[in-house]
C-alpha positions as a Markdown table, in Angstrom:
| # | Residue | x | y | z |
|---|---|---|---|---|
| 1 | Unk | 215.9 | -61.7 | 7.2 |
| 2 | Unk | 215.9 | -59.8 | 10.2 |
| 3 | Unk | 213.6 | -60.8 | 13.1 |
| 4 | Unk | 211.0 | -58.7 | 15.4 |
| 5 | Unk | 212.7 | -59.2 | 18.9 |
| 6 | Unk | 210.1 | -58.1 | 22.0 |
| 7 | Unk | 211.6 | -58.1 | 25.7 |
| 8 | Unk | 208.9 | -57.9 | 28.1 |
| 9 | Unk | 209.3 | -58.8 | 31.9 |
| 10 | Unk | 206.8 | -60.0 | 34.3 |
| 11 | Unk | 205.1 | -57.7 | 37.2 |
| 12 | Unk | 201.9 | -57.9 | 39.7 |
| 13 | Unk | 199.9 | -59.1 | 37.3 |
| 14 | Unk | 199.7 | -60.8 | 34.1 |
| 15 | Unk | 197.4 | -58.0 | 32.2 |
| 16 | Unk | 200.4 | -55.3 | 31.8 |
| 17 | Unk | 202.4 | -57.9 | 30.0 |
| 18 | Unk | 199.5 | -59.2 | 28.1 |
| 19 | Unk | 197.7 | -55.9 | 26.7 |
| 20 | Unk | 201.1 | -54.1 | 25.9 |
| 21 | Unk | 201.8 | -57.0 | 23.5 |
| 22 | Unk | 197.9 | -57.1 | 22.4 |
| 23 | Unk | 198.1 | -53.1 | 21.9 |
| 24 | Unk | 201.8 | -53.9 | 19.8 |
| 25 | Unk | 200.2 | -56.2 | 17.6 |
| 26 | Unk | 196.8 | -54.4 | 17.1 |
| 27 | Unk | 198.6 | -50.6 | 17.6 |
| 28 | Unk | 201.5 | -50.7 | 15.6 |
| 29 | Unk | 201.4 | -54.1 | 13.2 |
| 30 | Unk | 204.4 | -55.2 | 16.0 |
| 31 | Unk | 204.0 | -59.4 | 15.5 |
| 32 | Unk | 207.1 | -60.2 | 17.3 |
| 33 | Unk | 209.1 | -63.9 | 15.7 |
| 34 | Unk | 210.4 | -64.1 | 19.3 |
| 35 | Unk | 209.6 | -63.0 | 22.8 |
| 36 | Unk | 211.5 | -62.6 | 25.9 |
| 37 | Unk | 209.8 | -63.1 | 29.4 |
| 38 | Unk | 211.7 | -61.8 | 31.8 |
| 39 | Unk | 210.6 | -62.7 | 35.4 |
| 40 | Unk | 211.6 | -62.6 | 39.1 |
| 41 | Unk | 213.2 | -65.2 | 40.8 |
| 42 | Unk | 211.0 | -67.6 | 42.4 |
| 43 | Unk | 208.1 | -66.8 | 39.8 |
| 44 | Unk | 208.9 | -68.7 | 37.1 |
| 45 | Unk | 205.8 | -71.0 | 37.9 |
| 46 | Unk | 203.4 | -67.8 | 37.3 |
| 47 | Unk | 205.6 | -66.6 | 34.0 |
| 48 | Unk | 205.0 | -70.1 | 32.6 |
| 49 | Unk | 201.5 | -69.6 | 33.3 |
| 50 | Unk | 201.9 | -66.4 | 31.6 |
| 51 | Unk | 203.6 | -67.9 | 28.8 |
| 52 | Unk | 200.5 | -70.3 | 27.6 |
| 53 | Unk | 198.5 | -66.9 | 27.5 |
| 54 | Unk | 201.3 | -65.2 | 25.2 |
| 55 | Unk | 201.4 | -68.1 | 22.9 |
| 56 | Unk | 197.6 | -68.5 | 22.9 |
| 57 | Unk | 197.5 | -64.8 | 21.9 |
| 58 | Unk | 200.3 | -64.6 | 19.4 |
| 59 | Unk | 198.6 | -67.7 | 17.6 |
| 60 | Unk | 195.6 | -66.3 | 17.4 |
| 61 | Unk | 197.0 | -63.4 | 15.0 |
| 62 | Unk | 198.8 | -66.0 | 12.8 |
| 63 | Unk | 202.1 | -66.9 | 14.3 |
| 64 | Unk | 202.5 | -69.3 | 17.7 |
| 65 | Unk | 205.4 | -67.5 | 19.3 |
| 66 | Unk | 206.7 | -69.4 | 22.7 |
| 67 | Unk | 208.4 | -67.0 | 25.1 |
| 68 | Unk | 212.1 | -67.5 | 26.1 |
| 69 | Unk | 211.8 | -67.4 | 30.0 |
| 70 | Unk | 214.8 | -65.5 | 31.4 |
| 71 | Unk | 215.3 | -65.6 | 35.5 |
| 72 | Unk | 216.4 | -62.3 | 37.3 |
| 73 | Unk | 217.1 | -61.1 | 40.9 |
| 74 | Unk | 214.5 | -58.3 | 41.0 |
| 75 | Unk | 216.6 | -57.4 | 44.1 |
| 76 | Unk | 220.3 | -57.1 | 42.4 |
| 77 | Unk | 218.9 | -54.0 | 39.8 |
| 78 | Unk | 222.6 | -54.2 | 38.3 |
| 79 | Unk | 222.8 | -57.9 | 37.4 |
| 80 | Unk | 219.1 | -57.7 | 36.5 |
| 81 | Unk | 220.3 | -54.9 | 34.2 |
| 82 | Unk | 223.0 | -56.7 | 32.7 |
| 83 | Unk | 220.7 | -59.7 | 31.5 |
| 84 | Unk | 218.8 | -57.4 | 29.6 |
| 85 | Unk | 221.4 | -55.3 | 28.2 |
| 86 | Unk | 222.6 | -58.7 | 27.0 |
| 87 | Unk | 219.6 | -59.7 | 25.1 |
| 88 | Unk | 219.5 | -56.6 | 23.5 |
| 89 | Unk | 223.2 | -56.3 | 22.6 |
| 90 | Unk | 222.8 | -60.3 | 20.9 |
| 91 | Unk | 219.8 | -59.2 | 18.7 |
| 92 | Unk | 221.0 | -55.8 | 17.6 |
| 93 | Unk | 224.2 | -58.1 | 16.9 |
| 94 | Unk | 222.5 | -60.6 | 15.0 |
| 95 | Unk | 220.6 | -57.7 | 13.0 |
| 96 | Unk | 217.4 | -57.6 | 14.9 |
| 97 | Unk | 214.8 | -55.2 | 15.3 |
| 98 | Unk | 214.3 | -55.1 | 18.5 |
| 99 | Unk | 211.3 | -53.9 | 20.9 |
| 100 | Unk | 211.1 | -53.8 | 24.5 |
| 101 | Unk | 208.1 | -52.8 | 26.7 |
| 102 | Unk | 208.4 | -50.8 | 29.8 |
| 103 | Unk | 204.6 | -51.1 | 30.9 |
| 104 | Unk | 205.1 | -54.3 | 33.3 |
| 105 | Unk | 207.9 | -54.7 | 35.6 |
| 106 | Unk | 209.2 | -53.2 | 39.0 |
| 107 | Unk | 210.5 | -49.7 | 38.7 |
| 108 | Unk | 214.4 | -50.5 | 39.3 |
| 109 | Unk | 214.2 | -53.3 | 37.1 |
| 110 | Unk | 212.1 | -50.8 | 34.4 |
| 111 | Unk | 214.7 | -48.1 | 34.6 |
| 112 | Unk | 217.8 | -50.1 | 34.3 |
| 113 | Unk | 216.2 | -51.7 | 30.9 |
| 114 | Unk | 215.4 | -48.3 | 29.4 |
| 115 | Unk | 218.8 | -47.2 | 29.8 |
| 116 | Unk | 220.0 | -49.8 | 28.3 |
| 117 | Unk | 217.5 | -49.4 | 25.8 |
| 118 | Unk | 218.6 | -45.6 | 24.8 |
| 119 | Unk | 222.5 | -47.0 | 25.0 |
| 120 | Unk | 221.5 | -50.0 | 22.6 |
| 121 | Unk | 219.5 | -48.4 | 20.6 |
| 122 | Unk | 216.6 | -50.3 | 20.2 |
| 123 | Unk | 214.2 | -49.5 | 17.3 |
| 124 | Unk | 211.1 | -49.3 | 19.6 |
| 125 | Unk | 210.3 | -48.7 | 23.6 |
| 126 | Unk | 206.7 | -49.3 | 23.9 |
| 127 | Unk | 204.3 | -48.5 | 26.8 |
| 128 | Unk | 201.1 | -48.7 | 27.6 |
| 129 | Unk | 199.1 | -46.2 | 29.6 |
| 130 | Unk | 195.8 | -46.0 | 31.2 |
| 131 | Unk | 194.5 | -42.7 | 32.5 |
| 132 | Unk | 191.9 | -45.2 | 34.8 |
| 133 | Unk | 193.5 | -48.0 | 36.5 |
| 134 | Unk | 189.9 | -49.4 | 37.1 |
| 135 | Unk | 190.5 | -51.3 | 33.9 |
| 136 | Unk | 194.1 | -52.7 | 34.5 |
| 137 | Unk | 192.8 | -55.9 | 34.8 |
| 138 | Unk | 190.5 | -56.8 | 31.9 |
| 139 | Unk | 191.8 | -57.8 | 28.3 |
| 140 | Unk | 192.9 | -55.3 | 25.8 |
| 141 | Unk | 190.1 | -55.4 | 23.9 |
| 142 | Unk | 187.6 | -54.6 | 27.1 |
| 143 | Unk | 189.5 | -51.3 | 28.3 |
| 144 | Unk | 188.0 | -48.4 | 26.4 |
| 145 | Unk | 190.1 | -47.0 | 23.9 |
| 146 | Unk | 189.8 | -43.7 | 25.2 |
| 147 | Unk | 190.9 | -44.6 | 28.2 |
| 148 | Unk | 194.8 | -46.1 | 26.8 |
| 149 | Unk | 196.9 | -44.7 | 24.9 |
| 150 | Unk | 199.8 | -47.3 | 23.2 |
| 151 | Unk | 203.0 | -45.4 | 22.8 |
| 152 | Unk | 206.5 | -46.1 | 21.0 |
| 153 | Unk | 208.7 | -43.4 | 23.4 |
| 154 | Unk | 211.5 | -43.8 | 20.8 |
| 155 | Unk | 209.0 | -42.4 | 18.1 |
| 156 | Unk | 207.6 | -40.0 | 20.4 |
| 157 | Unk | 210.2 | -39.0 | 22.8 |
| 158 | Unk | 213.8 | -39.7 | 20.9 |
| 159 | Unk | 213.0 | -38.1 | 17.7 |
């Protein structure tokens, strides 16, 4: 049975990572089985953090999921490329489907994955954007829903 892969990677601030995976789950019906944290060097301490949150949210829709915490070089964009491309090339191997989120993350680091994403074909590229950045940093649930808008760029923009 295949499994629901999501490869996320940390940023400035926990919420991006947090409501993109809140917004899969409520959005789209996206429960991931596994979850890959991506973050910088010298962060790990904050990503483990971040971690508890992401298994405390996951379990409260049914399924306890503990993030695989991956180290990258948010300086060296091709090696940090290369990790990810990895990931993605294991799960697709291993019959995955496979979901990565571009709303956290440096820009480098962002672009290099979503190339890799197109090349690899992931099944999904989620993203989500808020027309008022006033509400960045309050849970999913508290940003009006007018405000966000939760979108799969391989369903909208790779048809």
């Amino acid at each position: 049975m295949a499994l629901r892969v999501y490869i996320t990677m940390t940023g400035i601030s926990k919420w991006p990572v947090l409501n993109a995976l809140w917004a899969a789950i409520c959005c789209k019906g996206y429960m991931p089985d596994k979850i890959y944290l991506f973050t910088s060097r010298g962060r790990l301490t904050e990503a483990e953090s971040l971690a508890s949150w992401i298994q405390t949210l996951t379990e409260s829709y049914g399924k306890r999921v503990a993030p695989v915490l991956l180290e990258i070089d948010e300086g060296d964009f091709a090696s940090s490329g290369k990790k990810i491309t990895s990931i993605m090339e294991q799960e697709r191997a291993a019959g995955n489907e496979v979901a990565i989120d571009i709303t956290p993350g440096r820009k480098a680091i962002i672009s290099s994955a979503l190339i890799s994403a197109w090349q690899k074909q992931v099944d999904h590229v989620f993203y989500l954007y808020l027309e008022d950045m006033r509400n960045a940093a309050n849970p999913y649930p508290m940003i009006p829903f007018h405000l966000q808008h939760f979108v799969d760029l391989k369903e909208e923009v790779w048809k």
